[in-house]
MIMARRO-801907 format. One line per field, with one value per residue (C-alpha): residue number from 1; residue in three letters; x, y, z. Coordinates in steps of 0.5 Angstrom, whole numbers, plus 500, padded with zeros to 3 digits. Each point is the difference from the previous one (the first is absolute). Example, Ala and Ser with C-alpha at 12.3 -4.5 7.8 and 13.67 -1.06 7.14 Angstrom:
// residues 2
zavex: 1 / 2
fiza: ala / ser
east: 525 / 502
north: 491 / 507
up: 516 / 498
This chain:
// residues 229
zavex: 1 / 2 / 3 / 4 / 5 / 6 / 7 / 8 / 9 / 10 / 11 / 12 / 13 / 14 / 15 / 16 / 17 / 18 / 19 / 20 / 21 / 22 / 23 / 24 / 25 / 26 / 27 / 28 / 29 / 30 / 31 / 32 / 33 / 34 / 35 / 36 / 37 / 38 / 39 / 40 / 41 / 42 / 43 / 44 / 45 / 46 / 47 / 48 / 49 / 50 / 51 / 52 / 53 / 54 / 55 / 56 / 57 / 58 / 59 / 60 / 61 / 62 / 63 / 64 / 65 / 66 / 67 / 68 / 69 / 70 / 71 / 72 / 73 / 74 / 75 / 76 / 77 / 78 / 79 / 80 / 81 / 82 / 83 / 84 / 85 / 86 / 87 / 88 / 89 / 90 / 91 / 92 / 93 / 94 / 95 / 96 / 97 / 98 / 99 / 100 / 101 / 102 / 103 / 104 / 105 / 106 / 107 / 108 / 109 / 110 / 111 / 112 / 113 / 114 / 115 / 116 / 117 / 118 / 119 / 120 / 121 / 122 / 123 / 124 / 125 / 126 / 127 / 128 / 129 / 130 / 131 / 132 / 133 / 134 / 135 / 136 / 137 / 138 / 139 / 140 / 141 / 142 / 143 / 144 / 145 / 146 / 147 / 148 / 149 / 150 / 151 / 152 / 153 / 154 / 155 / 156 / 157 / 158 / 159 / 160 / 161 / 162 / 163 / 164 / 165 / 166 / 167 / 168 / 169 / 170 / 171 / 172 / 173 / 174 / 175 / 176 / 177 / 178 / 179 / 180 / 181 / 182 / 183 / 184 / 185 / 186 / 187 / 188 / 189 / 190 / 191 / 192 / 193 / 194 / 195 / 196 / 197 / 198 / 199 / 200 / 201 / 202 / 203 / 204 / 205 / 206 / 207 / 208 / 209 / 210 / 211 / 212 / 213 / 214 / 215 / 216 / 217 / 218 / 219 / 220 / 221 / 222 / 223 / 224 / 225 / 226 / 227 / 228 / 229
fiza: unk / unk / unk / unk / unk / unk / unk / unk / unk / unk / unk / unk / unk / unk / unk / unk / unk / unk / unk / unk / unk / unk / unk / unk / unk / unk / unk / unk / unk / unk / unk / unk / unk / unk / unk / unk / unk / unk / unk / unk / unk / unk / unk / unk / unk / unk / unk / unk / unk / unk / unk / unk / unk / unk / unk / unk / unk / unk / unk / unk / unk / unk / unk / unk / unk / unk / unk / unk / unk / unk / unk / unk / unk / unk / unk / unk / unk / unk / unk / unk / unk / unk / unk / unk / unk / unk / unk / unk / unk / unk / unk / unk / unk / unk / unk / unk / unk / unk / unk / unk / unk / unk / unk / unk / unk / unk / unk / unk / unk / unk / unk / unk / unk / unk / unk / unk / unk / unk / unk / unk / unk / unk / unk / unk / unk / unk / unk / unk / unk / unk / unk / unk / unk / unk / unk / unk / unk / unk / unk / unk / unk / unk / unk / unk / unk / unk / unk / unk / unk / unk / unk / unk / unk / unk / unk / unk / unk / unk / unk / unk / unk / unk / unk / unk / unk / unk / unk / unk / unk / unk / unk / unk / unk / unk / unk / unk / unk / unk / unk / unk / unk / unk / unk / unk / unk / unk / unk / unk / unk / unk / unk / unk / unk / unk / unk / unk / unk / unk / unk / unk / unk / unk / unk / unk / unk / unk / unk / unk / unk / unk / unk / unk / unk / unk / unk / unk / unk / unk / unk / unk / unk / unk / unk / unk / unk / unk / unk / unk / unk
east: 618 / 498 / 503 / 498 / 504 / 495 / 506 / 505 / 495 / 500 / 501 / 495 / 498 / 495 / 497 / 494 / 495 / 494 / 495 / 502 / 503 / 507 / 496 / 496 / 506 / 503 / 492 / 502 / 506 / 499 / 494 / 505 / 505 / 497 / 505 / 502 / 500 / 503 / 501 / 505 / 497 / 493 / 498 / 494 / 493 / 502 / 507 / 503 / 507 / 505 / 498 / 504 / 498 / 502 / 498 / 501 / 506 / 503 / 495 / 505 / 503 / 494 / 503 / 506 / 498 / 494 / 506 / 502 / 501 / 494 / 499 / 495 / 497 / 492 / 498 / 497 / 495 / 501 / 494 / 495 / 500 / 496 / 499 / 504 / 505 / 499 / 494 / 497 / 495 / 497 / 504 / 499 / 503 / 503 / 505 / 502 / 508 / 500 / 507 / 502 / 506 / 506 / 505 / 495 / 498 / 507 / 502 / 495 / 502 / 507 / 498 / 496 / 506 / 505 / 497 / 493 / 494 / 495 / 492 / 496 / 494 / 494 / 498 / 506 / 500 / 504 / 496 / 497 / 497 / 501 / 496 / 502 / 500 / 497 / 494 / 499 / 501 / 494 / 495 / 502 / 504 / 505 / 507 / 506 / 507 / 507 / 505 / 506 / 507 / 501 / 507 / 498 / 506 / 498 / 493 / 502 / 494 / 500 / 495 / 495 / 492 / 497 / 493 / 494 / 500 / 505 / 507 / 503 / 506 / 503 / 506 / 504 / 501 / 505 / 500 / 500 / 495 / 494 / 498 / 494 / 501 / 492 / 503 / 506 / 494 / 496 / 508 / 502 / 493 / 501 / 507 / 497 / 495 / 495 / 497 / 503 / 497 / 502 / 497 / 505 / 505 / 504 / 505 / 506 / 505 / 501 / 508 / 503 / 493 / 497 / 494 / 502 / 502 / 493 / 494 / 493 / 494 / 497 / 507 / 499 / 492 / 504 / 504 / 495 / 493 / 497 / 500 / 494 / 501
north: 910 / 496 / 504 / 500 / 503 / 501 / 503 / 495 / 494 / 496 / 493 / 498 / 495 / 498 / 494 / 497 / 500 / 492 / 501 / 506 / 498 / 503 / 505 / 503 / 502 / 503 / 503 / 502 / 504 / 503 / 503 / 503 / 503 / 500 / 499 / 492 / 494 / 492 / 494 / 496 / 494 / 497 / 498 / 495 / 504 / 495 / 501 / 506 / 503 / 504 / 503 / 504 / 506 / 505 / 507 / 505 / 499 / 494 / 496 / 498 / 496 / 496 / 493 / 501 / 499 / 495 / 495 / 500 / 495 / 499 / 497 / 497 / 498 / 497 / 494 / 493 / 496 / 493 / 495 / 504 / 503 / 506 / 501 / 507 / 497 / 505 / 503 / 504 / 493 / 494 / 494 / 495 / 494 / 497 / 495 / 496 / 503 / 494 / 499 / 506 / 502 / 506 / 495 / 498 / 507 / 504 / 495 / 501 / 508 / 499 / 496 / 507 / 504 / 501 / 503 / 496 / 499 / 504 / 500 / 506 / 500 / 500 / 506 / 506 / 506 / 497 / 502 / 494 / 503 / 506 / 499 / 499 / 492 / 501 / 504 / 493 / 496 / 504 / 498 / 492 / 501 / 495 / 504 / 497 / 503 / 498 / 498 / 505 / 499 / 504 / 500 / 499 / 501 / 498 / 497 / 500 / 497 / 504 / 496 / 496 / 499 / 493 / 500 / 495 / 500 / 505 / 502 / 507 / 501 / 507 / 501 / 505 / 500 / 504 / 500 / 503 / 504 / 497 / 494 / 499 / 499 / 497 / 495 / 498 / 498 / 496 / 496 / 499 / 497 / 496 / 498 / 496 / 497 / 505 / 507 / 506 / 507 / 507 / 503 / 506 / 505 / 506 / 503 / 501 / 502 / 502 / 500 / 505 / 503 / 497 / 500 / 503 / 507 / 500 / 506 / 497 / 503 / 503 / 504 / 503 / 501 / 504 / 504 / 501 / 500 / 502 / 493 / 498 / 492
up: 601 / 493 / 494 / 493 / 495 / 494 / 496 / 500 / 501 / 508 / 502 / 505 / 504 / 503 / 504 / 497 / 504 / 499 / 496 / 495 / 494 / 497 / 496 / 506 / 503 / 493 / 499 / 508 / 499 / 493 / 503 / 505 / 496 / 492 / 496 / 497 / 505 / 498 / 504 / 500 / 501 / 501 / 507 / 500 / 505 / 504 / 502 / 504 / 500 / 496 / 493 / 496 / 498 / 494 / 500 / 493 / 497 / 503 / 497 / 496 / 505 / 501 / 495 / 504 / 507 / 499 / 496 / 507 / 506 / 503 / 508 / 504 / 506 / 502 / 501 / 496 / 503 / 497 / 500 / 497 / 492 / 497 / 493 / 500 / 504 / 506 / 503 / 495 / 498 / 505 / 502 / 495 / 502 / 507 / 501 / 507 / 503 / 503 / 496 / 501 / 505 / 500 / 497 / 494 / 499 / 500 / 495 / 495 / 502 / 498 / 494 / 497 / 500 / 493 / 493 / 500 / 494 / 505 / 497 / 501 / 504 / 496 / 504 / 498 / 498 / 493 / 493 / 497 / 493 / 502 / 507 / 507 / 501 / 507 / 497 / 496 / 505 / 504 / 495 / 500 / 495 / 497 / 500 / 497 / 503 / 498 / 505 / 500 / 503 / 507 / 505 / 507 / 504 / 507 / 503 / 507 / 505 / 506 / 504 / 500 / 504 / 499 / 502 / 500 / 492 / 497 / 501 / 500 / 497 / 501 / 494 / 497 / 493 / 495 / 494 / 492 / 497 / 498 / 505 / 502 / 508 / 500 / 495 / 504 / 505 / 496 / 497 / 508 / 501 / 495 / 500 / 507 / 496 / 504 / 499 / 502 / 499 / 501 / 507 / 501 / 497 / 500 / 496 / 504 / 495 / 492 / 499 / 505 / 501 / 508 / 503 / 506 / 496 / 497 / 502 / 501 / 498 / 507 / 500 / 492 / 503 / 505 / 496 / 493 / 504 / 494 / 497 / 498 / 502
């Protein structure tokens, strides 16, 4: 049984499913319960996995949990690149991983550990004169984004598939608030002297927070059917 403290406020979390933006579960659970509704860290459409949400008076608490340790799991196909670093836009550019093998990729893995200058992707929800950049770079346009310093504590590749002309590298990731997992894919590749992009993601983890521990969206439908979405 999901319990909603509307008076004191509720810590939920829920595991979000592919394709639904971080606001249509917040837009889905304001709907259940009618009172206020945050998350405490945006999940791109594309990736699944834990999102924290704050309902009524612990809102307020939204700063503290998004500052927290963030831990991935997906994959990253290597010999190939899109424009968005991930799926959300057509491969733009193939390259030979004929060079490539475990020893070569695992090292540049371990290279992409510490406190690095990461680059944005051009298609983030960041605010680029007052707009979302992905909404610029959608029209063609030129979006100029700043390098901004992230902490990855852990870049673990946990497999590897080489196929015909890609490999897929599966990975855990843990790191500090802020990083952009599609632009570690986009460095991995370039590290190699190759092209890397994002092709799986799950959150599985925001400080203490698990994945494990998160409700779904068939069992909130379960419980609230009245939800219209």
């Amino acid at each position: 049984m999901i319990k909603i403290d509307n008076e004191n406020g509720t810590v939920l979390l829920v595991n979000k499913p592919l394709k639904w933006t971080s606001f249509d579960v917040v837009n889905f659970v304001r709907g259940i319960i009618k009172v206020k509704v945050g998350h405490a860290g945006t999940l791109d459409p594309l990736a699944s996995g834990l999102l924290i949400l704050c309902t009524g008076k612990m809102t307020k608490q939204i700063d503290n949990y998004q500052a927290q340790e963030k831990e991935y799991t997906g994959i990253i196909t290597l010999g190939a690149t899109t424009p968005s670093f991930d799926l959300e836009t057509e491969i733009d550019a193939h390259f030979s991983i004929d060079n490539l093998n475990e020893t070569i990729i695992k090292a540049a893995a371990a290279e992409l550990t510490g406190v690095l200058q990461q680059m944005p992707p051009a298609h983030s929800a960041k605010r680029i004169g007052g707009e979302r950049a992905y909404l610029k770079a959608r029209r063609g346009e030129q979006v100029e984004v700043k390098p901004r310093e992230v902490s990855i504590r852990k870049f673990e590749i946990t497999g590897l598939e080489f196929l015909e002309k890609s490999v897929h590298v599966s990975f855990l990731v843990v790191c500090s608030k802020g990083t952009y997992i599609r632009s570690l894919a986009r460095d991995l590749g370039e590290k190699l002297n190759n092209g890397g992009h994002l092709t799986q993601l799950i959150r599985t983890r925001i400080g203490d927070f698990q994945l494990k521990d998160a409700v779904s969206i068939e069992e909130l439908r379960a419980q609230f059917p009245k939800s219209s979405i």
